[in-house]
C-alpha positions in Angstrom: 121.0 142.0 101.4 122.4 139.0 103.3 124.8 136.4 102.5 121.9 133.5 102.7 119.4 136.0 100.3 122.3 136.3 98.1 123.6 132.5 97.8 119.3 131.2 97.4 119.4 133.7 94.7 122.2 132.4 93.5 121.0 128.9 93.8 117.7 129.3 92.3 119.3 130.8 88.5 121.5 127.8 88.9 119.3 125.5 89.1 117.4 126.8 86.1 120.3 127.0 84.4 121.4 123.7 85.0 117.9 122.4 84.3 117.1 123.9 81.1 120.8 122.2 80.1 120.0 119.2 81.5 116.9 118.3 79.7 118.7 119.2 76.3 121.2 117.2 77.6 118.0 114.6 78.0 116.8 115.7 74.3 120.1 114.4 72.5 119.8 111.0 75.0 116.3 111.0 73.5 117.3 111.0 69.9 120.2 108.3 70.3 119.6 105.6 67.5 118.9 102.1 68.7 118.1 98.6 67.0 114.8 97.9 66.9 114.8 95.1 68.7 117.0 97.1 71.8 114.4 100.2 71.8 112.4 98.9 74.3 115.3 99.0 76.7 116.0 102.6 76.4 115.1 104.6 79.6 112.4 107.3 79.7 115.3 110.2 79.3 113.1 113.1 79.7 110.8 111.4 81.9 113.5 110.9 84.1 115.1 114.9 84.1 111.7 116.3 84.7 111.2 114.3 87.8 114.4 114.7 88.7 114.0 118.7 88.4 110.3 118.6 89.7 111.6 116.8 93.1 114.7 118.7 93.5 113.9 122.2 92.2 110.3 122.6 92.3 109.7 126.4 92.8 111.9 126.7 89.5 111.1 123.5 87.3 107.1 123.4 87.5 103.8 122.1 85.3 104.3 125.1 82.7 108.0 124.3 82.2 107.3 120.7 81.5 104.1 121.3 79.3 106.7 123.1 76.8 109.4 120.6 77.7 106.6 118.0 76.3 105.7 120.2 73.7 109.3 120.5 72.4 109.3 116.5 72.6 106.2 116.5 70.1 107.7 118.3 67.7 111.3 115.7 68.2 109.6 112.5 68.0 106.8 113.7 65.2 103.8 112.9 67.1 100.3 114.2 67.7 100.8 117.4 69.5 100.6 118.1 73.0 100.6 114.3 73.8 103.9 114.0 75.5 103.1 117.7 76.9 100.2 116.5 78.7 102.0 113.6 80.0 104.8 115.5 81.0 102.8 117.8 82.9 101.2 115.1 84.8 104.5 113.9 86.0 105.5 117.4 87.1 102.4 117.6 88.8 102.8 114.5 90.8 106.6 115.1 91.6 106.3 118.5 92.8 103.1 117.6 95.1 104.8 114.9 96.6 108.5 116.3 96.3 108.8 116.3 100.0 107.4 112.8 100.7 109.4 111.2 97.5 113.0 112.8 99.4 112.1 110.7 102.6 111.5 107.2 101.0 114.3 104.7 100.2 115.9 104.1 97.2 114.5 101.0 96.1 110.7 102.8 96.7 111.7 106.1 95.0 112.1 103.5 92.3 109.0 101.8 92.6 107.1 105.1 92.2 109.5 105.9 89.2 108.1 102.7 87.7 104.6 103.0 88.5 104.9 107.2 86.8 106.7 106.3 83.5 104.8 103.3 83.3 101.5 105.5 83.7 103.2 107.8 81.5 103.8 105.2 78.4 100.2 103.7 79.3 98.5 107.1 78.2 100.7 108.2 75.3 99.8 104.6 73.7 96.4 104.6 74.2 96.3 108.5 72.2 98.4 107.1 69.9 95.8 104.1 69.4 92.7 106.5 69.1 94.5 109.0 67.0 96.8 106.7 65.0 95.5 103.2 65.2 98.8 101.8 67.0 98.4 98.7 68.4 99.8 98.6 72.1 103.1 97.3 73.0 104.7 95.9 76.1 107.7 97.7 75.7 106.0 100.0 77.4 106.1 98.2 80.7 110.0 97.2 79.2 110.9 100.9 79.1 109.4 101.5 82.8 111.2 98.6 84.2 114.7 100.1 82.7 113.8 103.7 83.8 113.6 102.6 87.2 116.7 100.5 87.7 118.3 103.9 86.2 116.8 106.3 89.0 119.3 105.4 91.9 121.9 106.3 89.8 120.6 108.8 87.8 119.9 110.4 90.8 123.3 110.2 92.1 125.6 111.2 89.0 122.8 114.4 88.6 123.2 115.0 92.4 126.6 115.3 92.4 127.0 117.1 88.9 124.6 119.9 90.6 126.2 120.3 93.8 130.0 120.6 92.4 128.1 123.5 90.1 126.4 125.4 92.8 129.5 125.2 95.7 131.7 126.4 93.0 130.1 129.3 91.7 
């Protein structure tokens, strides 16, 4: 086996590794108290890792690993089932068609599609949770998007970094 076979190998359990971390990492951001009247400005955590792992990893990090990533939120936040897993699977779907078109574009656009996919994303959890719970809708919704995508350049970065100092060192 060659040194390049070995070192993909190698690559590929990290990043799973580091993935599955990551989003439980993205779980306890998730469940971080705020005021009420600063929840709205909380960024779309998990929203943000599975992208991140859909663009970056997306042989490893796929639909079926975000469906039970969405499940799993379900269950954290208490709401209808499968709602966040359907939404989350949408995301991964669109990330890892597009992975290597979303790479090429600037900054400031990879941020505008950020915006436009959480904001998608919050759009169809509130309309379930208006047919199945009578919630009225909110415009934190379009608060939460807005804050998600400022964070992307620099989530990007810090999660960038953190994953390249773990795969050159092992």
């Amino acid at each position: 086996m060659s040194t390049l076979q070995t070192f993909g190998r190698e690559r590929n359990r990290s990043d799973l590794i580091f993935a599955v971390t990551s989003i439980i990492f993205g779980f306890m951001l998730t469940a971080i108290p705020f005021p009420d009247w600063l929840s709205d400005l909380k960024p779309n955590w998990i929203g943000l890792f599975v992208f991140y792992w859909c663009i970056t990893a997306p042989q490893r990090v796929g639909v079926v690993f975000c469906f039970i990533t969405g499940m799993l939120l379900d269950v954290q936040h208490g709401s209808s089932l499968g709602e966040h897993a359907l939404c989350l699977s949408f995301i991964a779907y669109f990330a890892v068609t597009n992975h290597r078109r979303f790479i090429l574009y600037p900054s400031i656009q990879q941020s505008i599609v950020i915006f436009f996919v959480i904001f998608l994303y919050g759009l169809i959890i509130a309309n379930i949770q208006r047919f199945s719970s009578n919630i009225t809708f909110e415009w934190g919704v379009l608060y939460q998007a807005m804050i998600t995508a400022i964070a992307w350049p620099w989530f990007q970065l810090i999660l960038g970094e953190l994953r390249r100092l773990l795969t050159y060192r092992s």
